[in-house]
N, C-alpha and C positions, 0 to 999 in steps of 0.2 A: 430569718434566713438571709444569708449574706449573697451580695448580687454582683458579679464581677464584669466589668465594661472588657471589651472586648479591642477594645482601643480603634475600631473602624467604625465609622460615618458614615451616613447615608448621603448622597444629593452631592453636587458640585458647588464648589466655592466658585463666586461672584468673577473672579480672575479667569479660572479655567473657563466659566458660560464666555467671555468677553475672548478669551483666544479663540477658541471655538468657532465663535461668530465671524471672527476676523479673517481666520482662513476660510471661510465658507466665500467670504465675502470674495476675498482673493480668488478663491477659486471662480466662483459666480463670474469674475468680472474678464478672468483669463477666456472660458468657455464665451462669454459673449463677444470678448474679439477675435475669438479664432474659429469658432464656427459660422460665422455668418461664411466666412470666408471659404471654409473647408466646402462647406452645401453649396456657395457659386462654383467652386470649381468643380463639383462634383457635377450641378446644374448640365454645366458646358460641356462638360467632359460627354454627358450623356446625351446632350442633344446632337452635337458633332457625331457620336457612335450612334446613334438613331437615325441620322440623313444618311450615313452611309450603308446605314443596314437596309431602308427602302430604295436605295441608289442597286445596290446589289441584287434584290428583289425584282426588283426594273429589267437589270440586264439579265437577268436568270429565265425572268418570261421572256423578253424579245429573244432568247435562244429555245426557248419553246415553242413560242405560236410563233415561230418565223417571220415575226414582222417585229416593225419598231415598237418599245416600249421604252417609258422612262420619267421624268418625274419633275413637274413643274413648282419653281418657288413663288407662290401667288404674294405680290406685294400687301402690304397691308396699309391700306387706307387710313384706318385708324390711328397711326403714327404719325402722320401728319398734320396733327393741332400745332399749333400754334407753340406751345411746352414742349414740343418733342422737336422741335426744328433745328438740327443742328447748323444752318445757314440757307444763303439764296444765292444762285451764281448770277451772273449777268444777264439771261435771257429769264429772269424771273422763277427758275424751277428750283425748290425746294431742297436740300438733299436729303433729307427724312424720310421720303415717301420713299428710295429706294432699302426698305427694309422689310424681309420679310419671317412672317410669324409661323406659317402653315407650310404645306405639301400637299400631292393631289399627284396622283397617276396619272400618266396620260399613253396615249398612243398612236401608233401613225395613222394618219387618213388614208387612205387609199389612192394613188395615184392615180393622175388620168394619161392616160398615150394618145392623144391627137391623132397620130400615124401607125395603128397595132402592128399592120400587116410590114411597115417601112417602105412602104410603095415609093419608088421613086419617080414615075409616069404616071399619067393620067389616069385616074380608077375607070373602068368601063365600063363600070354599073350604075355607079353615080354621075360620071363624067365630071366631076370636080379634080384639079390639079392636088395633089400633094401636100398633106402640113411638112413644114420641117424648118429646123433652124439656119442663119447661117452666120458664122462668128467671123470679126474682122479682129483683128491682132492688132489693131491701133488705137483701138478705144475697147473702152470696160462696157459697151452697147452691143445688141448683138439685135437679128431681123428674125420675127416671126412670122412666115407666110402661109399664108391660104388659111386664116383663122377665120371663120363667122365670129361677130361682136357677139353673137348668140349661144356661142360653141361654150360646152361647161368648161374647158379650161380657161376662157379667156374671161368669163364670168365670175369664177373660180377665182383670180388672180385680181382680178376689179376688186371683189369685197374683201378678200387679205388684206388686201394694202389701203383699204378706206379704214378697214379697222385696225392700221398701224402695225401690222405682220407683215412679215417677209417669205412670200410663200419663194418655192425652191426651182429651178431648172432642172433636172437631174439627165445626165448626156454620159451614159459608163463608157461610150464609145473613143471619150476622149482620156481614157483612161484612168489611174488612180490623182488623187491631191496628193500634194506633201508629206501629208501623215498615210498613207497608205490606203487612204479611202476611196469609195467610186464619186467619182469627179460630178458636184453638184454646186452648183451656183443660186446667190439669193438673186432675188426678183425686186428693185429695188423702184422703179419708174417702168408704167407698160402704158404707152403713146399708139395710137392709131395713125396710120399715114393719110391722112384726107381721110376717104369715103373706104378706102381700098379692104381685103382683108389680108395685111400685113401690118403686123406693129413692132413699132421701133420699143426692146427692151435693155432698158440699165440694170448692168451685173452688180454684185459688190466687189469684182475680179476682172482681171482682161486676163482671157487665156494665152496670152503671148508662148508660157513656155508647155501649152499641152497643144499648140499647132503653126508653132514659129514664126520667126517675124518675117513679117510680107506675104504671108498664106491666111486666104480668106476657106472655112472650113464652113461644107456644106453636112447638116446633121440631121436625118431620116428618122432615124430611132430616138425621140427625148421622151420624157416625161414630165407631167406638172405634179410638184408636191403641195397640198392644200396648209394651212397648221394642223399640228396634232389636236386631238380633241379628248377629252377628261374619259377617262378611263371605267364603263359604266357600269354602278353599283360598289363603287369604292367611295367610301369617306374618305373628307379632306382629314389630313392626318396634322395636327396643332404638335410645338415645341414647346418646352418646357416652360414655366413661367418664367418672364422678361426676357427669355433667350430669342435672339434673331441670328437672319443669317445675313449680316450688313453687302448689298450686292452694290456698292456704289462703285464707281470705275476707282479703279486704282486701289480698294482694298478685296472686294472678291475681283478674280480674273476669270473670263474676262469682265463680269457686271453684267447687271441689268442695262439693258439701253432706255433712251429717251427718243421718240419718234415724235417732230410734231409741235415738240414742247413735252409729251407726257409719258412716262416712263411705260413700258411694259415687262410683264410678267417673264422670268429667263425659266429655260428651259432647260432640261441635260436628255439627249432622247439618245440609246441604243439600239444600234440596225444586230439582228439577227446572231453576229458573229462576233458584237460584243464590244465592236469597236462603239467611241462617240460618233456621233453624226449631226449633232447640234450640240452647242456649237459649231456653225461650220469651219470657224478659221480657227480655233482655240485648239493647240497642241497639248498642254496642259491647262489643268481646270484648279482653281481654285477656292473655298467657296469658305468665307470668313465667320465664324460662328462668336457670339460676343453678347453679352448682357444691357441690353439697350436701354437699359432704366440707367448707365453711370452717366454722370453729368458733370460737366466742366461747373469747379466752384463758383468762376470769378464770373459769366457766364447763366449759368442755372442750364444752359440745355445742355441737349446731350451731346457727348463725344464724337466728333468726327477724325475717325480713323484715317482719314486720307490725309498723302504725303504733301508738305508745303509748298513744293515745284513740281505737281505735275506734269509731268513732260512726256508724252511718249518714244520722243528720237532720242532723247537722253536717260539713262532708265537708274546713273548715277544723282541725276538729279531727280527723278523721277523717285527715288527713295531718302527725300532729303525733308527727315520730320523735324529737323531744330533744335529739341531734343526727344525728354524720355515722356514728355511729361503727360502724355495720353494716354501712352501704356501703360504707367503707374497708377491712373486713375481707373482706368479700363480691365485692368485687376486679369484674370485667366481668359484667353482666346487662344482659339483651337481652327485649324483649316482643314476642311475634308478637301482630300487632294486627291486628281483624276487622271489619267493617261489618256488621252484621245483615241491613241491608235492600239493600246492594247483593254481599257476599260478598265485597267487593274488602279486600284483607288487604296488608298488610307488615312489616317488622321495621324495630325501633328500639332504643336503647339506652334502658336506665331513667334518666331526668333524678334526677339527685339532689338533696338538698334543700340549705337555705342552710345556714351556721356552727352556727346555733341549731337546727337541725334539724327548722323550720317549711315549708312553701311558702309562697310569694306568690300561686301562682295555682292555682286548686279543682281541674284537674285531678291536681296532685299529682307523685307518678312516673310521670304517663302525659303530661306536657305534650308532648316532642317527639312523640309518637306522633299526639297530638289536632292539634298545631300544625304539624307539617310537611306542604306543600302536596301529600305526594305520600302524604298519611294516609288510608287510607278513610274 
């Protein structure tokens, strides 16, 4: 019997296995530089829209339970080795530790009124004269009278400020702030006069333009604001891996502060109606979202996002980074952006600066954010 081939082969020739491979390789080598990439942006992308989804959450309940809620960025400690340091400024503090990893609900403490009733004469029950404040228009200091040392507000306002917070004055009497808010002052120095019960208290503000210069304003009706306190039976809620929310002055606005020497925890709290309310002086809120694991090559640590001349009266030089060359290394960053006075919030990516590493226009890294129509 006669057997006729077919003239087709089995298996691939030696050449074709070796292209094969080559493209695979190619391919292999494409997918590993462009996804590590794709997954950080994705990373940021969702941790920026996750701060703002529990920001929003925050102000959804303070319009529910009618008091303040809102939502603390708990620094993290852990940041702080030695490897993670991206500098020391002059007074020895680190600027690493202002980064944070997690989130944590919080909400308002309960004010105290000294004065409920606003008695202006002598109670006749008690026979004690009157708490109430009185503002002088020529210094950022204002007088608390008829406090007992023992009184929960003045106690109250002792241990804030041992533990490095800025408990609040809160006086609606003298009207709204700037942004439209009821007019509340931090608590920055509270001094006893002698023995007396009156103390001498430093503002963060002299209210010159809420009772005019040369009027000393006598105020009946205040309130003491304590700090907010964690919000109970909520976990702390963590960001995505290596995502932070870098709060150092001059990249989130306004930042985390340092009281003391030692940084504390920033806060974003909304009153009832939606508006911000801590920050107190912050008209827009800023809040830097960035992958904290990139590191300067020449260096080894990590990136410091702030600008080369910090200035705050100059805000031209105040955005003067030299060049690009952080950005480039610092690869996707994203800012949850906030309105003080209406609470309306969105995300943006950081506009980055020109060749020379100046802006053109004052707001800096926060241009799209200020410029886009759909910007609070």
């Amino acid at each position: 019997m006669t057997r006729h081939r077919s003239g087709r082969r089995a298996g691939f020739t030696l050449v074709e296995l070796l292209v094969a491979i080559a493209i695979i390789v190619v391919l292999a080598a494409i997918s590993a530089a462009v996804l590590p990439s794709i997954v950080e942006q994705d990373r940021t992308t969702d941790a920026a829209a996750t701060i703002r989804q529990h920001l929003m959450i925050a102000k959804a309940r303070a319009t529910r339970e009618s008091n303040g809620r809102g939502v603390r960025f708990i620094l993290d400690s852990g940041l702080s080795d030695p490897s993670r340091l991206s500098g020391v400024d002059a007074s020895g503090f680190v600027y690493g530790a202002l980064l944070s990893t997690e989130m944590q609900y919080i909400e308002a403490a309960p004010t105290i009124v000294p004065n409920p009733l606003g008695l202006t004469t002598r109670d006749p029950v008690t026979g004690l004269d009157p708490a109430y404040v009185e503002f002088d228009p020529t210094t950022s200091a204002c007088t608390l009278f008829n406090l007992d040392p023992l009184s929960e507000a003045i106690l109250v306002m002792q241990n804030d400020l041992a533990a490095r917070w800025f408990p609040k004055l809160y006086c609606p009497v003298l009207g709204p702030d700037a942004f439209g808010r009821t007019q509340r002052f931090e608590i920055h120095r509270l001094t006893q006069q002698g023995s007396s019960r009156n103390w001498t208290v430093v503002l963060d503000r002299q209210p010159h333009s809420l009772i005019g210069a040369g009027t000393t304003e006598r105020v009946y009706r205040f309130a003491i604001e304590p700090r907010s306190r964690a919000l109970l039976g909520e976990p702390n809620i963590p960001l995505p891996k290596n995502v932070c929310v870098d709060l150092n002055q001059f990249v989130s606005l306004p930042g985390a502060r340092v009281v003391n020497g030692q940084p504390i925890d920033f806060e974003v709290m909304f009153a009832p109606s939606g508006q911000v309310v801590d920050p107190v002086s912050a008209g827009q809120i800023y809040l830097w979202v960035r992958d904290y694991t990139k590191t300067n090559p020449t260096t080894g640590k990590p990136l410091d996002m702030r600008p080369a001349l910090p200035n705050a009266g100059n805000l031209a030089a105040a955005f003067d980074y030299g060049n690009q060359f952080q950005f480039e290394i610092g690869g996707d960053q994203q800012l949850v952006a906030i309105k003080a006075k209406t609470g309306a919030m969105g995300v943006f990516p950081v506009n980055w600066p020109n060749a020379t590493g100046i802006y053109a226009t004052t707001p800096g890294p926060y241009t799209l954010a200020a410029k886009d129509s759909s910007s609070p």
